[in-house]
DRENROSE-680770 format. One record per atom (N, C-alpha, C, O): x, y, z; residue in three letters. Coordinates in steps of 0.1 Angstrom, whole numbers, padded with zeros to 4 digits, always signed. Layout:
N
XYZALA...
END
This chain:
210
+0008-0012+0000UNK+0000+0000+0000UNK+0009+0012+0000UNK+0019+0015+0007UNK+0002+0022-0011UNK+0013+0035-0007UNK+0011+0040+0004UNK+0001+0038+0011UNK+0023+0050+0009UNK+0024+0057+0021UNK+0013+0066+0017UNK+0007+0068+0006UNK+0011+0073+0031UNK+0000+0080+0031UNK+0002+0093+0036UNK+0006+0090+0047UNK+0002+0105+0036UNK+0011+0115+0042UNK+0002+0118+0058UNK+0006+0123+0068UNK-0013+0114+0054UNK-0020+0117+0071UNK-0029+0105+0071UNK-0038+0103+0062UNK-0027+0096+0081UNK-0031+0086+0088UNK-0043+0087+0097UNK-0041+0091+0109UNK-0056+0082+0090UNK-0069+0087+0099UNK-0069+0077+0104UNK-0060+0070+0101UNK-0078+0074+0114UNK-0084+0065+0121UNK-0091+0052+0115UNK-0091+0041+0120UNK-0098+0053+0102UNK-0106+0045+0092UNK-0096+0044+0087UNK-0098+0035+0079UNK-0082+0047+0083UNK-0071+0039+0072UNK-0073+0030+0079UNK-0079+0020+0075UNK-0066+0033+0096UNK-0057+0025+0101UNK-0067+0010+0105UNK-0065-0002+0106UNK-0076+0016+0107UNK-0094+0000+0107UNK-0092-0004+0097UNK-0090-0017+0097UNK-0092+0002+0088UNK-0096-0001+0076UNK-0083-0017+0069UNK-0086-0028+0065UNK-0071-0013+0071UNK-0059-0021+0072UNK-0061-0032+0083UNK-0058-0043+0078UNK-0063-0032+0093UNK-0066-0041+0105UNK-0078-0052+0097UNK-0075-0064+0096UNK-0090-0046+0093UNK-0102-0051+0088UNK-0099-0060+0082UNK-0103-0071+0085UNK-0090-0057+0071UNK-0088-0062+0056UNK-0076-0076+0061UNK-0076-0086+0055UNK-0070-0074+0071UNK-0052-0083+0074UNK-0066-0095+0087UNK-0062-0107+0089UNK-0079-0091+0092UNK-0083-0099+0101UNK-0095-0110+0091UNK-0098-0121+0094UNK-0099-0101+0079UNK-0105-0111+0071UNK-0101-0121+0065UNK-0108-0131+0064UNK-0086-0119+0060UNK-0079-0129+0057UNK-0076-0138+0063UNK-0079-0149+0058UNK-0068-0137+0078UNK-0063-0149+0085UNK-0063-0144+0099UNK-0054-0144+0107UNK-0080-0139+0104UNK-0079-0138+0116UNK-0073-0130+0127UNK-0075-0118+0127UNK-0068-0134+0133UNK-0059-0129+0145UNK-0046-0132+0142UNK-0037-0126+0149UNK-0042-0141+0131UNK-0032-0149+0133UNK-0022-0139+0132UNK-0013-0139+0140UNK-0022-0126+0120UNK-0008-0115+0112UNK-0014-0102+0122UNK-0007-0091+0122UNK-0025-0103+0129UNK-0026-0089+0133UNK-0016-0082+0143UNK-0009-0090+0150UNK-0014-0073+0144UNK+0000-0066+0152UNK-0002-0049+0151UNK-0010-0046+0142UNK+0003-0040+0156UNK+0004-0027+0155UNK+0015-0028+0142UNK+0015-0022+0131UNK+0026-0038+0145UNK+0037-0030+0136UNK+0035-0039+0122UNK+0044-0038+0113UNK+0023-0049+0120UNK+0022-0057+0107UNK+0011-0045+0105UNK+0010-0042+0093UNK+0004-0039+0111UNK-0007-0026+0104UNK+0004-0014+0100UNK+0003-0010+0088UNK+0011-0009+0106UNK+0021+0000+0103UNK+0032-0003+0093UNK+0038+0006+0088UNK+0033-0017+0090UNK+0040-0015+0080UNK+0028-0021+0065UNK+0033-0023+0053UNK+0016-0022+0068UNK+0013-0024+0052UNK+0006-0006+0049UNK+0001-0002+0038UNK+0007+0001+0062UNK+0002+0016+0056UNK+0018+0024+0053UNK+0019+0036+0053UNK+0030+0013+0052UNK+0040+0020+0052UNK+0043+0033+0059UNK+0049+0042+0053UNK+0038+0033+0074UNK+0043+0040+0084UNK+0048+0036+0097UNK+0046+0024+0100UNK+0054+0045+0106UNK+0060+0038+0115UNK+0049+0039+0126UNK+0041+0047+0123UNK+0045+0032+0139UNK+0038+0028+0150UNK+0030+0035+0156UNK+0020+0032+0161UNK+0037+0050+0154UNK+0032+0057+0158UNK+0025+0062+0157UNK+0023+0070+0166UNK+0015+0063+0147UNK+0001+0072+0140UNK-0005+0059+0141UNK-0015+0061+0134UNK-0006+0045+0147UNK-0014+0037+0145UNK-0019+0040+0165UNK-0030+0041+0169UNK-0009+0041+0170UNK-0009+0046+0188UNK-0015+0056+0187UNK-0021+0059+0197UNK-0018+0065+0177UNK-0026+0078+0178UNK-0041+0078+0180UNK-0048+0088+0183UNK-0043+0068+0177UNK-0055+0063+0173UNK-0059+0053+0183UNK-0065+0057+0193UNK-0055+0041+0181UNK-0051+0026+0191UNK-0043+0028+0197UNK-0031+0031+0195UNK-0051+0026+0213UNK-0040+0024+0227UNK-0033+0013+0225UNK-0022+0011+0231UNK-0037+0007+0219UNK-0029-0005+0222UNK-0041-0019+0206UNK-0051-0017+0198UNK-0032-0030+0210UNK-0038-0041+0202UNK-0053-0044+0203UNK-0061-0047+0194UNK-0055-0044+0218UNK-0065-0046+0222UNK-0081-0039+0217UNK-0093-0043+0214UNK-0073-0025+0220UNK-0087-0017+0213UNK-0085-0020+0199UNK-0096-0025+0195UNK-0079-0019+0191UNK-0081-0022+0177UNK-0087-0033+0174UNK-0095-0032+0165UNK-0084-0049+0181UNK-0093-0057+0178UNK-0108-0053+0183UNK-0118-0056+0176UNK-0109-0048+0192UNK-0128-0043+0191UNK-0127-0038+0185UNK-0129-0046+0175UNK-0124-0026+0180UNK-0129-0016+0166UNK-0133-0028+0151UNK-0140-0025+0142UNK-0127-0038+0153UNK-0126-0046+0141UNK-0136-0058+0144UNK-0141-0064+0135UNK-0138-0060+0152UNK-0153-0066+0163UNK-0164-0057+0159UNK-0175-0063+0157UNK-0164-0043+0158UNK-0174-0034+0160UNK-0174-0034+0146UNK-0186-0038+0143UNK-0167-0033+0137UNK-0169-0031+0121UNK-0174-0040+0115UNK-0182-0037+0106UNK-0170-0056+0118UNK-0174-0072+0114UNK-0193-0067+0115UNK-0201-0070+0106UNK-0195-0060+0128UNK-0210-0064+0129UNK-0222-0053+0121UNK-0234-0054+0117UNK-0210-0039+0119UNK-0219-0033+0108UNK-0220-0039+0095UNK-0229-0036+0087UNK-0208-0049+0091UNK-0211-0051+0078UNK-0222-0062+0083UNK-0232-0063+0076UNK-0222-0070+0093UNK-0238-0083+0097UNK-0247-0076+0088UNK-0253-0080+0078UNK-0248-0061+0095UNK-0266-0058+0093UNK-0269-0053+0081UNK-0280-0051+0076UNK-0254-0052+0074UNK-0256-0044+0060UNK-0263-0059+0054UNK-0275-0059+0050UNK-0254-0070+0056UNK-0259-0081+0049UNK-0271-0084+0050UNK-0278-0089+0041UNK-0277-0081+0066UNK-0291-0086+0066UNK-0303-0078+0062UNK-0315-0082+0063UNK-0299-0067+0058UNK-0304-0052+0054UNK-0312-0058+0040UNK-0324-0054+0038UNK-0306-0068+0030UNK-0307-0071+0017UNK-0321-0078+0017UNK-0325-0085+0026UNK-0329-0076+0005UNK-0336-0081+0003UNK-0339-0092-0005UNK-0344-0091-0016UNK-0334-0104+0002UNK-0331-0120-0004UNK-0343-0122-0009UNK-0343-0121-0022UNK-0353-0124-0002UNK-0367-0134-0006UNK-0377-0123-0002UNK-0389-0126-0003UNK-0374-0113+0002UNK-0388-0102+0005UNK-0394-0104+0016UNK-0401-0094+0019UNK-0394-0112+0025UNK-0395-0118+0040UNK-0383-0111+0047UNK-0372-0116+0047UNK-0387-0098+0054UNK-0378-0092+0064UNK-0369-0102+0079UNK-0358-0100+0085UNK-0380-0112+0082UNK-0373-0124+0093UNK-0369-0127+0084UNK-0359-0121+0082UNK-0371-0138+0071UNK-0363-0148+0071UNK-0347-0144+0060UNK-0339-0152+0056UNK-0348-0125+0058UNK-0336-0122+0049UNK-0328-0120+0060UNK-0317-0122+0057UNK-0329-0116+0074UNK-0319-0114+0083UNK-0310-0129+0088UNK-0298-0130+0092UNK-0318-0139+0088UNK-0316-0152+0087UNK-0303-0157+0076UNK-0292-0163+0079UNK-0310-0152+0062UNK-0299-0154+0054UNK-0288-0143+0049UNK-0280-0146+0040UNK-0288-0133+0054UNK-0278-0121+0055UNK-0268-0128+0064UNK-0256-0131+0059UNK-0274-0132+0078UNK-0264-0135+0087UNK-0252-0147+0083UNK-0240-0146+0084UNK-0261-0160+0078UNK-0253-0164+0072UNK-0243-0170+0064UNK-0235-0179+0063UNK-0251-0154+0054UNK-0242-0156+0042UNK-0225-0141+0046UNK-0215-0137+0039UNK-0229-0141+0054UNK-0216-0129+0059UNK-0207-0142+0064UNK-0197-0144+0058UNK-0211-0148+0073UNK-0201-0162+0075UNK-0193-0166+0069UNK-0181-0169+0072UNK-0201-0167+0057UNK-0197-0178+0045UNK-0183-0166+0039UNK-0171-0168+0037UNK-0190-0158+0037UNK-0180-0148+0029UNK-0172-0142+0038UNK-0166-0132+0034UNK-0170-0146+0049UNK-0158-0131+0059UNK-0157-0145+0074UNK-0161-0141+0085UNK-0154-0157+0073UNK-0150-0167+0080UNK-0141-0166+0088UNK-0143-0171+0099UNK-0129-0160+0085UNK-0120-0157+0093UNK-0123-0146+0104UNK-0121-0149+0116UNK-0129-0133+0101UNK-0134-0122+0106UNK-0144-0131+0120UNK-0142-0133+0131UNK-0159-0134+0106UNK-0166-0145+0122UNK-0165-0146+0129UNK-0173-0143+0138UNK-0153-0153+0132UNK-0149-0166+0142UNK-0141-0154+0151UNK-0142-0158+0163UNK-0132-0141+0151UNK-0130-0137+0160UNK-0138-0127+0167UNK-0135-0122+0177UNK-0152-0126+0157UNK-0159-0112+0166UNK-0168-0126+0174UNK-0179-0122+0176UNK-0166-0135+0177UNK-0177-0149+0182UNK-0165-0156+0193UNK-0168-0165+0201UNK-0147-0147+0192UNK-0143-0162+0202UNK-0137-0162+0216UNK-0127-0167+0219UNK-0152-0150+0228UNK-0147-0148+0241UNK-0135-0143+0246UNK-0130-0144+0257UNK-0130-0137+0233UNK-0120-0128+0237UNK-0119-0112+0249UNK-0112-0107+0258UNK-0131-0109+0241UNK-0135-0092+0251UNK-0150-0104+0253UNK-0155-0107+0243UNK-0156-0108+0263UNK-0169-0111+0264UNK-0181-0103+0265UNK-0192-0104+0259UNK-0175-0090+0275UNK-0183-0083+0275UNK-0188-0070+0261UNK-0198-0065+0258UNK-0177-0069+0256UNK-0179-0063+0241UNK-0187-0075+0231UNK-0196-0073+0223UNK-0182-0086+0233UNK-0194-0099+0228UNK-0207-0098+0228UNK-0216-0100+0219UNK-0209-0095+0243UNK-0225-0095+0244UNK-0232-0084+0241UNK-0243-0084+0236UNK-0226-0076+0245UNK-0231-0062+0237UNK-0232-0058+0222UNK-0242-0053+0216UNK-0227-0059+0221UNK-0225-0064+0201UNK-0235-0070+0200UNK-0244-0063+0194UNK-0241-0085+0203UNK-0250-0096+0206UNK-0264-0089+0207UNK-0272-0092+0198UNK-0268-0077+0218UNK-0280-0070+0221UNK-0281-0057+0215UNK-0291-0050+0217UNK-0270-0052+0206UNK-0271-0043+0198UNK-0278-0048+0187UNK-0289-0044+0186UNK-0272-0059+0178UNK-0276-0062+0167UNK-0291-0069+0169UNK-0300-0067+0161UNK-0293-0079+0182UNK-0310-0077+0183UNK-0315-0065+0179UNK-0320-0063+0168UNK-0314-0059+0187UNK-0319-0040+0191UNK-0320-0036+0177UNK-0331-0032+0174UNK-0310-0036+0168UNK-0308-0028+0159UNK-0324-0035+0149UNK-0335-0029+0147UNK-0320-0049+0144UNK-0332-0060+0136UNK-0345-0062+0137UNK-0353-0067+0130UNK-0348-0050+0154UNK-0364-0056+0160UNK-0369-0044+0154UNK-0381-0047+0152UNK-0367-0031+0149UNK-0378-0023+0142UNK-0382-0029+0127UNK-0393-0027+0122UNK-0371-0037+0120UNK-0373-0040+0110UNK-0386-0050+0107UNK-0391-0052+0096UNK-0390-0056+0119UNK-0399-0066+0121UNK-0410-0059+0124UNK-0418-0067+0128UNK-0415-0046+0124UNK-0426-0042+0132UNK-0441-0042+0118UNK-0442-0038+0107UNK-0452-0050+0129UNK-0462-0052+0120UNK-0458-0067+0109UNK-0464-0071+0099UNK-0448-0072+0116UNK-0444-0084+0107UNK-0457-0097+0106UNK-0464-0101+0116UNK-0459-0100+0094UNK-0472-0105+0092UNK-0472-0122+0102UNK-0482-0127+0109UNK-0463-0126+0101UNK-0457-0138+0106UNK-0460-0142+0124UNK-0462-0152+0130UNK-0458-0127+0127UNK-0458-0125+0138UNK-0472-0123+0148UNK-0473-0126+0160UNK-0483-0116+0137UNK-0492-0112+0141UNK-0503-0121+0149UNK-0506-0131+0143UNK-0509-0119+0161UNK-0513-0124+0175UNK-0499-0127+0184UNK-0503-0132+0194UNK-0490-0127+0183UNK-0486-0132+0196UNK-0483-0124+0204UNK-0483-0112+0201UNK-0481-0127+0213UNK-0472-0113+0228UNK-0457-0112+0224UNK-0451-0122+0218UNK-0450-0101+0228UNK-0440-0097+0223UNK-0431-0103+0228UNK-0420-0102+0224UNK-0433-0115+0241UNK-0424-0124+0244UNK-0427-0137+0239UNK-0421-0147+0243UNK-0437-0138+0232UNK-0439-0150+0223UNK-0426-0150+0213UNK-0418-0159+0211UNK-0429-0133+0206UNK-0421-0128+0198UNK-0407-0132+0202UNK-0400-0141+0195UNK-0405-0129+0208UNK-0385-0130+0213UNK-0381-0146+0217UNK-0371-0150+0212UNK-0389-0156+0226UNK-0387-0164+0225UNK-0384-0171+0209UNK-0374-0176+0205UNK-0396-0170+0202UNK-0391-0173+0186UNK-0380-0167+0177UNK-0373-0172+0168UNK-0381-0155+0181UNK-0364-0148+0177UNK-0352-0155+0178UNK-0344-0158+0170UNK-0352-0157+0193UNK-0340-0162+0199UNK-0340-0177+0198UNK-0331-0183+0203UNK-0348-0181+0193UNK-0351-0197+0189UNK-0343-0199+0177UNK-0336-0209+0175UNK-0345-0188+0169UNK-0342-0191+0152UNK-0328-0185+0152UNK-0320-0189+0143UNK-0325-0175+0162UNK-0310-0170+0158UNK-0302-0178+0167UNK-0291-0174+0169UNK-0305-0188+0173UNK-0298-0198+0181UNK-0292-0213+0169UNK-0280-0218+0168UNK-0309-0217+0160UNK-0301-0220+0146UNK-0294-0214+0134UNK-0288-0219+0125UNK-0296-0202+0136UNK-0291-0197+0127UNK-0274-0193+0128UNK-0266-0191+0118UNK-0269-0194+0144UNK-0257-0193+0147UNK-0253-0210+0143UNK-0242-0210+0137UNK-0257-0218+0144UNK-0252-0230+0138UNK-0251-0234+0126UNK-0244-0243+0125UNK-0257-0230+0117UNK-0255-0229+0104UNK-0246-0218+0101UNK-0237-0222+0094UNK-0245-0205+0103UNK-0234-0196+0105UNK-0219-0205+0105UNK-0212-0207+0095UNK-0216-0210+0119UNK-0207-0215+0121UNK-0204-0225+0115UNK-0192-0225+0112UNK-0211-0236+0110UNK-0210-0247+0099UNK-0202-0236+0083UNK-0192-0236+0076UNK-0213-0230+0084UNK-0206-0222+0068UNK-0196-0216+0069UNK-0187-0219+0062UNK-0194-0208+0077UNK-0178-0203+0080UNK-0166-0212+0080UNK-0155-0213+0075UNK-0173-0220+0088UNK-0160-0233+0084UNK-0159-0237+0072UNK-0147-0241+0071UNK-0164-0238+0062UNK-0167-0246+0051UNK-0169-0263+0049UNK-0164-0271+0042UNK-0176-0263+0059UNK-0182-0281+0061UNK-0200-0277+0055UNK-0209-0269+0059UNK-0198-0286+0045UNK-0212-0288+0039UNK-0209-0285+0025UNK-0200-0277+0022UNK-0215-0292+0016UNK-0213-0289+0000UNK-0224-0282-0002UNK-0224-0274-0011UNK-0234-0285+0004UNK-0245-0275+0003UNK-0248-0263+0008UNK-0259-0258+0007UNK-0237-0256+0015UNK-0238-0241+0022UNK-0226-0235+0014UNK-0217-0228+0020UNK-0225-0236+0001UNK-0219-0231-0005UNK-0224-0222-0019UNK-0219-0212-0024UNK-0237-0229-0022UNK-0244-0222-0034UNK-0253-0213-0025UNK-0256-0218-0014UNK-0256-0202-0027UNK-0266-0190-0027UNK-0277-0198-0024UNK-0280-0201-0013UNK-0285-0203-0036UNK-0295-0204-0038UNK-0307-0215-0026UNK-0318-0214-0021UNK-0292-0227-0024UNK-0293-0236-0009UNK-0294-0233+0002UNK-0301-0239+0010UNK-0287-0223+0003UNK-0291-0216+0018UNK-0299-0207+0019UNK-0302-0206+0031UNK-0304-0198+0010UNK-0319-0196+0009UNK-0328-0205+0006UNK-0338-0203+0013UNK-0327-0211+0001UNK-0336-0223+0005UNK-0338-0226+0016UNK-0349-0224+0020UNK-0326-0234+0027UNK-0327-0241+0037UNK-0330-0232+0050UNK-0337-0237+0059UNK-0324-0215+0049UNK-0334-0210+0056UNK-0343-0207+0055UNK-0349-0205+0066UNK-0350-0205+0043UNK-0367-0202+0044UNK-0372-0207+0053UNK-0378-0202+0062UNK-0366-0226+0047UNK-0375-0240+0051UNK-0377-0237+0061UNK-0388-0234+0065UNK-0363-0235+0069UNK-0363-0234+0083UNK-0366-0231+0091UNK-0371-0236+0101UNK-0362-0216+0087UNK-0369-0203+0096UNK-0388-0209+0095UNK-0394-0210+0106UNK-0396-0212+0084UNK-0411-0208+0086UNK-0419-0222+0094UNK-0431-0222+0098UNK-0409-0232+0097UNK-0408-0241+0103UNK-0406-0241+0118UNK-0413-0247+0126UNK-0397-0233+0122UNK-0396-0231+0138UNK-0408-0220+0138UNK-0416-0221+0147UNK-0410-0210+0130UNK-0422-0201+0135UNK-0440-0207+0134UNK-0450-0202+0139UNK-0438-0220+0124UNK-0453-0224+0121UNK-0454-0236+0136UNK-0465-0239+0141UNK-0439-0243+0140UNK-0440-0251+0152UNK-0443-0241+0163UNK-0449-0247+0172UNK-0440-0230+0164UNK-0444-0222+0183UNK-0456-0220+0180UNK-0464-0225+0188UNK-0462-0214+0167UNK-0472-0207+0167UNK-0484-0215+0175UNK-0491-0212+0185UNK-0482-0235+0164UNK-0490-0246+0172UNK-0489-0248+0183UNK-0499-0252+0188UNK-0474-0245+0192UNK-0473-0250+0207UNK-0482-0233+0211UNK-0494-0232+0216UNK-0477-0228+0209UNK-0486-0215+0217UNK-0503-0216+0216UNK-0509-0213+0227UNK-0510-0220+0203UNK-0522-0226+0200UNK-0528-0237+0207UNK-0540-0239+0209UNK-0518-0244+0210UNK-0523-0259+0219UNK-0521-0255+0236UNK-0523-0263+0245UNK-0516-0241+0239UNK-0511-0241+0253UNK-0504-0250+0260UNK-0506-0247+0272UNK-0497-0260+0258UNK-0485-0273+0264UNK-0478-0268+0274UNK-0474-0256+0274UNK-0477-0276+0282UNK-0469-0277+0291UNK-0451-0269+0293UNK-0445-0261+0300UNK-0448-0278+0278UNK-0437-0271+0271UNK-0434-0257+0278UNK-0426-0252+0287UNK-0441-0253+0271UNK-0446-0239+0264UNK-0446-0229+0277UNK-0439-0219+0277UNK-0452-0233+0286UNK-0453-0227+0302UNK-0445-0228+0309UNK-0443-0222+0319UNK-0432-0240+0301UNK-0423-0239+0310UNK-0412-0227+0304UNK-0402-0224+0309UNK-0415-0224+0296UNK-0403-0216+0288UNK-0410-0204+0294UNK-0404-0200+0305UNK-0417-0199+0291UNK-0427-0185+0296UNK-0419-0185+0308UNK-0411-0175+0307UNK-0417-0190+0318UNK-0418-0187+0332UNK-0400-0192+0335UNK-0395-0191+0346UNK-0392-0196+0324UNK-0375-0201+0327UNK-0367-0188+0311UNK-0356-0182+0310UNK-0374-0190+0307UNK-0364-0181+0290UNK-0365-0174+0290UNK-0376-0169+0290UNK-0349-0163+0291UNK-0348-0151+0292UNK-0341-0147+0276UNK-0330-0140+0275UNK-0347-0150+0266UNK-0340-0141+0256UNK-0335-0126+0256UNK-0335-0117+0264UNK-0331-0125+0245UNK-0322-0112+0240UNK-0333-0099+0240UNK-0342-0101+0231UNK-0335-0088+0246UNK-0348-0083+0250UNK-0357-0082+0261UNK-0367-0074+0263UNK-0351-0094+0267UNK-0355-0089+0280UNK-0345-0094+0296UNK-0345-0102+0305UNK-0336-0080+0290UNK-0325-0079+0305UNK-0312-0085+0303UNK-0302-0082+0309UNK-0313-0096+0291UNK-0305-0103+0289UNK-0291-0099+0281UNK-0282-0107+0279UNK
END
């Protein structure tokens, strides 16, 4: 990369971003970022106290591109494109993934975690799918489906599966899926079960306190 004569804060992310997509944590450093912006340490310190904050900033950036991905309009179903946004970001930024996901900062983890809820739940409002339940019917099924949907994430990131590699498959498989866990609560909530009363009164999803 050419030198730069003034070193903002988004070069110096922006280089960290690009060296953590590739291979992780594994080349990250102040002085492997300072030398692909061909400067010395010091304008990367200007910015970054240290390694540490720079890996959040690159934690914090991984999750704006999540929402950009889930922003898109896959199949026209606002639940089930956040579904396949999420894990088509996996698929394509694998290395990145796995460090904004691996209990390194926990508490920057979970916050990140109840942001991007937070951020997803206006997109859902008046969602046709949703309509009769209570808003903790709502979240219990949220946090149902983004609980499979982190496993299928993680599966695709890895690249285990021949079938989480085409587009068209994994929109498929989450549709199936996603309208499957929401057509299964809807009946447990319909039939009132036992189940069902016990989750009400033990499950604290993302939403409430958690």
């Amino acid at each position: 990369m050419p030198k730069k004569t003034h070193l903002t804060r988004r070069h110096i992310l922006d280089a960290a971003y690009e060296m953590v997509g590739k291979n992780g944590w594994r080349d990250l450093s102040i002085t492997a970022v300072a030398k692909t912006l061909g400067c010395s340490t010091m304008p990367v310190y200007s910015h970054f106290e240290n390694l540490d904050t720079l890996k959040d900033a690159v934690v914090q950036k991984g999750w704006e591109t999540v929402k950009a991905y889930e922003a898109k309009p896959y199949t026209g179903d606002a639940w089930i494109d956040q579904s396949i946004g999420y894990v088509l970001f996996a698929r394509d930024h694998g290395a990145l993934f796995a460090c904004m996901l691996d209990g390194r900062n926990l508490a920057l983890e979970r916050r990140m975690l109840q942001e991007h809820y937070d951020a997803l739940t206006p997109r859902l409002d008046g969602y046709p799918g949703f309509k009769g339940l209570s808003p903790k019917q709502c979240r219990i099924i949220r946090y149902s489906r983004a609980i499979f949907s982190q496993g299928v994430a993680t599966t695709v990131s890895k690249g285990i599966g021949k079938l989480f590699t085409d587009d068209g498959a994994i929109k498929a498989y989450l549709t199936a899926s996603s309208r499957a866990i929401l057509e299964g609560y809807r009946k447990i909530y319909d039939n009132s079960n036992q189940e069902m009363a016990f989750l009400d009164d033990h499950f604290q999803p993302m939403g409430d306190g958690s």
